[in-house]
C-alpha positions as YAML, in Angstrom:
chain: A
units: angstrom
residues:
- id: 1
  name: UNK
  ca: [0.00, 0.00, 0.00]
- id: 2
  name: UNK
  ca: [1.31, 3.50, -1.39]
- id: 3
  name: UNK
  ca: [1.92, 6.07, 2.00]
- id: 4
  name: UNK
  ca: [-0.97, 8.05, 1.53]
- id: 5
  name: UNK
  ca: [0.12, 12.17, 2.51]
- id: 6
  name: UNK
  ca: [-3.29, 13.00, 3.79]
- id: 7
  name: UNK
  ca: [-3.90, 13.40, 7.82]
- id: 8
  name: UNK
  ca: [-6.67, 10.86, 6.83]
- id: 9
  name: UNK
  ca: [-4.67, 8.49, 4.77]
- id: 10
  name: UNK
  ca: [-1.83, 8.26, 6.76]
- id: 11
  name: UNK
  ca: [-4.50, 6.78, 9.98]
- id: 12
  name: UNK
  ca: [-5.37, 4.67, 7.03]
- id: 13
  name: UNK
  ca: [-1.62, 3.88, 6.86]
- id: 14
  name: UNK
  ca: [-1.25, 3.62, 10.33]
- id: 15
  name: UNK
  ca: [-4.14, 0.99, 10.75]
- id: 16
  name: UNK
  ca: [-3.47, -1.12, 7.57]
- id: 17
  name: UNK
  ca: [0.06, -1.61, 8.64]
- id: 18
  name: UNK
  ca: [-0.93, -2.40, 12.24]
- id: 19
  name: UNK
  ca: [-3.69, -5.18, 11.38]
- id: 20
  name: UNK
  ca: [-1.38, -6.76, 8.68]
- id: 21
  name: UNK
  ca: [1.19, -7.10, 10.78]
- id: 22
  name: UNK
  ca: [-1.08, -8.31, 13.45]
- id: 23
  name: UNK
  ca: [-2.24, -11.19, 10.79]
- id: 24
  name: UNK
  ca: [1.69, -12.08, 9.67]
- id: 25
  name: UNK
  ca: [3.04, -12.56, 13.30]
- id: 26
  name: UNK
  ca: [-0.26, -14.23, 13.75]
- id: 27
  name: UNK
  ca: [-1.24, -12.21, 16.73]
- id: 28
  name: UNK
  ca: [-4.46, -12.98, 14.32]
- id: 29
  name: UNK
  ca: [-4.84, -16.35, 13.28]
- id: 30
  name: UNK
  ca: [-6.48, -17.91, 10.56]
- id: 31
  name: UNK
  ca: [-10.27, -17.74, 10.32]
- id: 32
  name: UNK
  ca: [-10.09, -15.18, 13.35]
- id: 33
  name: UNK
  ca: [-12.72, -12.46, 12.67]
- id: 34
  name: UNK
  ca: [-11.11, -9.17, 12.75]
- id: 35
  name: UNK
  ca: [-12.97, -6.66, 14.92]
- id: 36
  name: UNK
  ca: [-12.59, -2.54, 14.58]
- id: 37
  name: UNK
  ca: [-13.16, -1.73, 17.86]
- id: 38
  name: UNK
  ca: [-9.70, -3.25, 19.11]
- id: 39
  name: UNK
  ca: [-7.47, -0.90, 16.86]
- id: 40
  name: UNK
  ca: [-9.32, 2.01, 17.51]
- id: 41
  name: UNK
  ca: [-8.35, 2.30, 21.12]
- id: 42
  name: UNK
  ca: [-5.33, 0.89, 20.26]
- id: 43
  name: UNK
  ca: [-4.38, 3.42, 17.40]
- id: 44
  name: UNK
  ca: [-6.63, 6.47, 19.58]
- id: 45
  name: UNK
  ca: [-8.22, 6.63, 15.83]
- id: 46
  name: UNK
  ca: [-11.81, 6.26, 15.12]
- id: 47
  name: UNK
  ca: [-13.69, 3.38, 13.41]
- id: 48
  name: UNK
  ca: [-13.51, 4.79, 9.63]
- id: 49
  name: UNK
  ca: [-9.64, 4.44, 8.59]
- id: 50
  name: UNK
  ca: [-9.57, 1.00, 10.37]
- id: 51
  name: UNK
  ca: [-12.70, -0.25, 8.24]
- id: 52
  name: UNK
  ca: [-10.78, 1.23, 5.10]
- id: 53
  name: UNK
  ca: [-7.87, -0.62, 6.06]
- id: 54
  name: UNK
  ca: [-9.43, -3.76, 6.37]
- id: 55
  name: UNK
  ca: [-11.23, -3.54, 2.79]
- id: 56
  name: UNK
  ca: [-7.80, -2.43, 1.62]
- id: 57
  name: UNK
  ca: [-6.56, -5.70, 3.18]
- id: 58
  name: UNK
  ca: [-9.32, -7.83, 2.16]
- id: 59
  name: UNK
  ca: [-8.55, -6.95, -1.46]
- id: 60
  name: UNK
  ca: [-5.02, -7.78, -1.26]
- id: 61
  name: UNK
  ca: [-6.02, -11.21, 0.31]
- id: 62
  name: UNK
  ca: [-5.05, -11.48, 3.67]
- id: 63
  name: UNK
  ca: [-8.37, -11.00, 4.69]
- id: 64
  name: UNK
  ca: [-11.99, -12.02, 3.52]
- id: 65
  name: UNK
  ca: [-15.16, -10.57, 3.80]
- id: 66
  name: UNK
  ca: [-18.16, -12.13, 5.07]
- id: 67
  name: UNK
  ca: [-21.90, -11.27, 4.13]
- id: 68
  name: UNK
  ca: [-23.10, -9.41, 7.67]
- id: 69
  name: UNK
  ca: [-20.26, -11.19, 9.29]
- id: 70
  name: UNK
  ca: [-17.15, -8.73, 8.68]
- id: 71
  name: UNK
  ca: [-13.58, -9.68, 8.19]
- id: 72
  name: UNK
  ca: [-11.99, -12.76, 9.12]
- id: 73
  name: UNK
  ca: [-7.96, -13.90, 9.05]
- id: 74
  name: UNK
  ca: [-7.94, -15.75, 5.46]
- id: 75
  name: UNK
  ca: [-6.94, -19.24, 5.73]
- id: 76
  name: UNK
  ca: [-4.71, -20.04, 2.92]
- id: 77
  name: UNK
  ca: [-4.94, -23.47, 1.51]
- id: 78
  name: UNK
  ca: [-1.95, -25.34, -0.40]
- id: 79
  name: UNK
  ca: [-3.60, -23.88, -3.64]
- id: 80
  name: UNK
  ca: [-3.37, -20.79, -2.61]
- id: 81
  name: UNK
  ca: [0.22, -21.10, -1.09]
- id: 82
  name: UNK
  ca: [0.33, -22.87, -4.49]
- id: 83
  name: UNK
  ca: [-0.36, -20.09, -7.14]
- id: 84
  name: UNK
  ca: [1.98, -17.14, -4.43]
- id: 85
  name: UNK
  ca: [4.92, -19.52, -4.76]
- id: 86
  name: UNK
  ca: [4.74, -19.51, -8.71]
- id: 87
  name: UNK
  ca: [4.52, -16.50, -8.93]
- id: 88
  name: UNK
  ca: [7.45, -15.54, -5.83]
- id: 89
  name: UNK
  ca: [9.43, -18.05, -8.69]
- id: 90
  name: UNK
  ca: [8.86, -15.87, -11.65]
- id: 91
  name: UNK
  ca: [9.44, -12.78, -9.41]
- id: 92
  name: UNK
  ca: [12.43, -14.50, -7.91]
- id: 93
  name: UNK
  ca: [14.29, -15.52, -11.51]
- id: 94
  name: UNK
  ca: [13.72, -12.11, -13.36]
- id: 95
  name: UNK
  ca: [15.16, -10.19, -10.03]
- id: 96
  name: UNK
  ca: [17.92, -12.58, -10.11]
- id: 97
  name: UNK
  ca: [18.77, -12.60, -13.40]
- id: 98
  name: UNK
  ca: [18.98, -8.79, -13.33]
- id: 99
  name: UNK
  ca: [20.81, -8.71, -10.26]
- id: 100
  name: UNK
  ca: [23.20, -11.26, -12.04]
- id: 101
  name: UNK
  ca: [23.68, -9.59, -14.97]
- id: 102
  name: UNK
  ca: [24.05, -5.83, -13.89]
- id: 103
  name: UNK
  ca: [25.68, -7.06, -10.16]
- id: 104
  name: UNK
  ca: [25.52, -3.95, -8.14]
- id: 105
  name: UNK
  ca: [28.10, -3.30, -5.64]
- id: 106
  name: UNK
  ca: [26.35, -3.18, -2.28]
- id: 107
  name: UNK
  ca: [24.24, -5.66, -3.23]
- id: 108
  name: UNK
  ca: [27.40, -7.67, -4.02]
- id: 109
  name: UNK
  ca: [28.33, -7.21, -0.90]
- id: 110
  name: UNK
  ca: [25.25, -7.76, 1.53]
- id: 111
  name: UNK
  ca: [24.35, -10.51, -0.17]
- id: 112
  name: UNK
  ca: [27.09, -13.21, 1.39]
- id: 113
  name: UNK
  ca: [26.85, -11.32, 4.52]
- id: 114
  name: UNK
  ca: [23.16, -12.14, 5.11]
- id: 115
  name: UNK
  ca: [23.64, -15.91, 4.01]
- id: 116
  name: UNK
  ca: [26.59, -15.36, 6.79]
- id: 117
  name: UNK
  ca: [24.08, -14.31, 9.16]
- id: 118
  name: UNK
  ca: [21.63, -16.70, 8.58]
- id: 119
  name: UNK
  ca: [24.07, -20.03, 9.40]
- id: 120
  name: UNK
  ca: [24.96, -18.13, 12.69]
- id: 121
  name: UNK
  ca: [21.19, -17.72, 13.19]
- id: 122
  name: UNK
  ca: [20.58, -21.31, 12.64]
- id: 123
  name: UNK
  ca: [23.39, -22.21, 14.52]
- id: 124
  name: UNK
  ca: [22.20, -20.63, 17.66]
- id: 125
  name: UNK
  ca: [18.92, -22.54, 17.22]
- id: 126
  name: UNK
  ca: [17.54, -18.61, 16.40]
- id: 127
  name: UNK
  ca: [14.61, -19.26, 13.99]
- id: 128
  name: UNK
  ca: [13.58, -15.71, 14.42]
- id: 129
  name: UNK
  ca: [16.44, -14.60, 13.26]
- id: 130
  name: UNK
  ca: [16.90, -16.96, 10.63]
- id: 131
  name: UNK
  ca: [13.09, -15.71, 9.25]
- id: 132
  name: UNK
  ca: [14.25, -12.01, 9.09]
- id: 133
  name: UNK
  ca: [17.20, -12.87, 7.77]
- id: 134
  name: UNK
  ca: [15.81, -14.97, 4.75]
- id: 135
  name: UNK
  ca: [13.24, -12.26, 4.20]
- id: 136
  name: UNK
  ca: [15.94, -9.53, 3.98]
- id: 137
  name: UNK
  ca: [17.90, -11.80, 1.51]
- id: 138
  name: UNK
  ca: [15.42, -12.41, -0.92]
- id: 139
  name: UNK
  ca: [13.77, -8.56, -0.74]
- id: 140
  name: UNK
  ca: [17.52, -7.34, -1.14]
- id: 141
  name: UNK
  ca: [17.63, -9.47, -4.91]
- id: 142
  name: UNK
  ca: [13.99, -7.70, -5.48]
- id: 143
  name: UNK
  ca: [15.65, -4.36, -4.98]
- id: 144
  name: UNK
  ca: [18.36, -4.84, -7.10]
- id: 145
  name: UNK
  ca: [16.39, -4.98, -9.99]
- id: 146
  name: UNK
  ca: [16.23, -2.92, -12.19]
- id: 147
  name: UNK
  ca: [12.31, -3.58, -13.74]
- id: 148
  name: UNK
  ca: [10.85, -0.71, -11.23]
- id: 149
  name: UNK
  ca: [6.69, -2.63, -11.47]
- id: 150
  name: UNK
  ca: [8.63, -5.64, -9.78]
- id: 151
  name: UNK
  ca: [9.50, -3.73, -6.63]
- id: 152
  name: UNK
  ca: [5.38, -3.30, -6.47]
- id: 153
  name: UNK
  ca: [4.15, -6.51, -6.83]
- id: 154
  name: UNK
  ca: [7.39, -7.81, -4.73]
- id: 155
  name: UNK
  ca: [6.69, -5.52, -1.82]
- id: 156
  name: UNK
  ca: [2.99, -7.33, -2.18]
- id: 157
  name: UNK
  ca: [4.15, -10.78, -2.42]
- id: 158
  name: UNK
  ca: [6.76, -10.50, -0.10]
- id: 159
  name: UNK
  ca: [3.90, -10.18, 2.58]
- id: 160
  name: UNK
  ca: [1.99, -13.05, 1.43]
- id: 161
  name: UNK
  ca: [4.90, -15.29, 1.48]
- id: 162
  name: UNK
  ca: [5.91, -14.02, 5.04]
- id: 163
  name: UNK
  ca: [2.55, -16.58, 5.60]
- id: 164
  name: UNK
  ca: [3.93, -19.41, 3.57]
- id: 165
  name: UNK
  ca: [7.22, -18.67, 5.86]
- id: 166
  name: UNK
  ca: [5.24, -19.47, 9.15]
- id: 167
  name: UNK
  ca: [4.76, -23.30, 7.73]
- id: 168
  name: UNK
  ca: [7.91, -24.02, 6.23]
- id: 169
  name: UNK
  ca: [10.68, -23.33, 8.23]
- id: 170
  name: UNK
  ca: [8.75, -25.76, 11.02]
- id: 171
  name: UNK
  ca: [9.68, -28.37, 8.68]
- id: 172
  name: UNK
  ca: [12.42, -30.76, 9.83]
- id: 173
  name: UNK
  ca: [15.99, -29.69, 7.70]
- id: 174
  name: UNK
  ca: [14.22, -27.24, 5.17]
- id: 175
  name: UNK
  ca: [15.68, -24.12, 6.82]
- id: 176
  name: UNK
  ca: [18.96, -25.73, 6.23]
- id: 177
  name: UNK
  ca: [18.90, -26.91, 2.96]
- id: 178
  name: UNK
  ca: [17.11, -23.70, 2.25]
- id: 179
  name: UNK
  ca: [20.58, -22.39, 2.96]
- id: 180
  name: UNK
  ca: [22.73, -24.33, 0.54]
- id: 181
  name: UNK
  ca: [20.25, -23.12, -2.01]
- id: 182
  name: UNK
  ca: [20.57, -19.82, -0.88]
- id: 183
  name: UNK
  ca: [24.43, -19.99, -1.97]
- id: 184
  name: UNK
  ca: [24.05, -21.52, -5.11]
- id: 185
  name: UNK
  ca: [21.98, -18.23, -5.98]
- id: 186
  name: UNK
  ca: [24.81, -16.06, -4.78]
- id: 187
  name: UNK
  ca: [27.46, -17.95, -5.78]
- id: 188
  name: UNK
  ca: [25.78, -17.32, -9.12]
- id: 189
  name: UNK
  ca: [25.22, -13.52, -8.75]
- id: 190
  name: UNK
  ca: [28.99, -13.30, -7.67]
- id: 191
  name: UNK
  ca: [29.93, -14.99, -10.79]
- id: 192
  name: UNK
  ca: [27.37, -13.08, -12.82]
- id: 193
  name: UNK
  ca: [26.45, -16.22, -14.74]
- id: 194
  name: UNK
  ca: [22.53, -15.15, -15.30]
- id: 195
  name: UNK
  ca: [21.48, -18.66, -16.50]
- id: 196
  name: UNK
  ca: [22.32, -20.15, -13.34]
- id: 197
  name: UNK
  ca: [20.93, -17.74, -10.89]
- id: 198
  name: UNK
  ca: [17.52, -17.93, -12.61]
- id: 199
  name: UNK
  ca: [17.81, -21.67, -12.65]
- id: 200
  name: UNK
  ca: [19.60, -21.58, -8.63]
- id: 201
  name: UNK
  ca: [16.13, -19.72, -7.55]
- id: 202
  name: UNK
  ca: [14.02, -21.55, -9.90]
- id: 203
  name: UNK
  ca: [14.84, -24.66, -8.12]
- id: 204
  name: UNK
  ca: [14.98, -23.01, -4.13]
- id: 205
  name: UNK
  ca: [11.27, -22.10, -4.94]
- id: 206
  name: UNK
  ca: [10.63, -25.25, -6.02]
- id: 207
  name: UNK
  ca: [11.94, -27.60, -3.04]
- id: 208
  name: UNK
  ca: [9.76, -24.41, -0.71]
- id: 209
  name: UNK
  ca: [6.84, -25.51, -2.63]
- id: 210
  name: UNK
  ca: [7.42, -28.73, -1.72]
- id: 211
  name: UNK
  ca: [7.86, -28.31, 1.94]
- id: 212
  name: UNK
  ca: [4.68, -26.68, 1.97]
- id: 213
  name: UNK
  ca: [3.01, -29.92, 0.17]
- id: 214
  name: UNK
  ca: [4.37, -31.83, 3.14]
- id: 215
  name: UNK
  ca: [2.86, -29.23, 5.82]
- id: 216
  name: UNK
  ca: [-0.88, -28.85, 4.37]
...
């Protein structure tokens, strides 16, 4: 969602950013009906930027709307989780592509320090920190492209997949082969060899998909 500059949009800001975040960190769970009232004192904001918030949200699909019911938590199926990881691969392999072929420097060099971080991470038995981590990694390749209507939908589907996240790294050894994939991709960025890091990520979405088969 675009910042809005508005006194009114930017409560509409304020409470769109609040509920989603509410529904990733599941402080809302799935098929939880989302009430107004509890933002409003919460935010000191009244009932009408909260309500456009949540339509806001509904449209973007993290929540659904219910005939004289209101909003509930959406509960994602594997289709669902399905169709966002294809798309998170076709996202994925024209960023890194890009990334590969025009290899900016301080993307160059974050890049190797996250995958760094994220071994210490799971070393320490930090999944927390491991989730970030593998968030920042992958949003870092979205920003170095250079296709600017990417960054959009990335910044959209980055969110959704922050739900797919929740289910996959409970699986037994997928954070950590998760990792070796993860340097294949920057081992081919380094190298700028664009064929491969399409075809590295290509594959790391693929074995995520997967996972996720194995969860729901």
């Amino acid at each position: 969602m675009a910042d809005l500059p508005d006194e009114s949009g930017s409560r509409v800001q304020l409470a769109y950013e609040t509920v989603r975040e509410a529904v990733l960190s599941r402080g809302l769970k799935p098929g939880e009906r989302v009430t107004v009232r509890p933002f409003t004192e919460r935010l000191g904001i009244s009932p009408t930027p909260v309500k456009a918030a949540l339509a806001i949200l509904e449209r973007e699909g993290f929540l659904v709307a219910k005939q004289n019911s209101g909003f509930f938590v959406a509960e994602l199926t594997l289709e669902d989780m399905r169709d966002i990881y294809e798309l998170r691969s076709a996202v994925d392999a024209l960023a890194a592509r890009d990334v590969a072929r025009t290899r900016p420097a301080e993307l160059l060099d974050r890049l190797p320090k996250l995958l760094a971080g994220q071994y210490e991470a799971l070393a320490n038995d930090d999944v927390e920190a491991y989730a970030e981590l593998d968030r920042e990694f992958h949003a870092l390749i979205w920003s170095g492209s250079r296709n600017r209507r990417l960054h959009a939908i990335a910044d959209l589907l980055g969110a959704q997949l922050r739900l797919g996240q929740n289910f996959t790294i409970t699986v037994s050894g997928r954070p950590q082969a998760s990792l070796e994939e993860h340097r294949e991709i920057v081992d081919a960025v380094l190298a700028g060899d664009t064929s491969a890091a399409e075809q590295a990520t290509r594959r790391h979405v693929a074995q995520v998909i997967r996972a996720l088969e194995n969860v729901l």
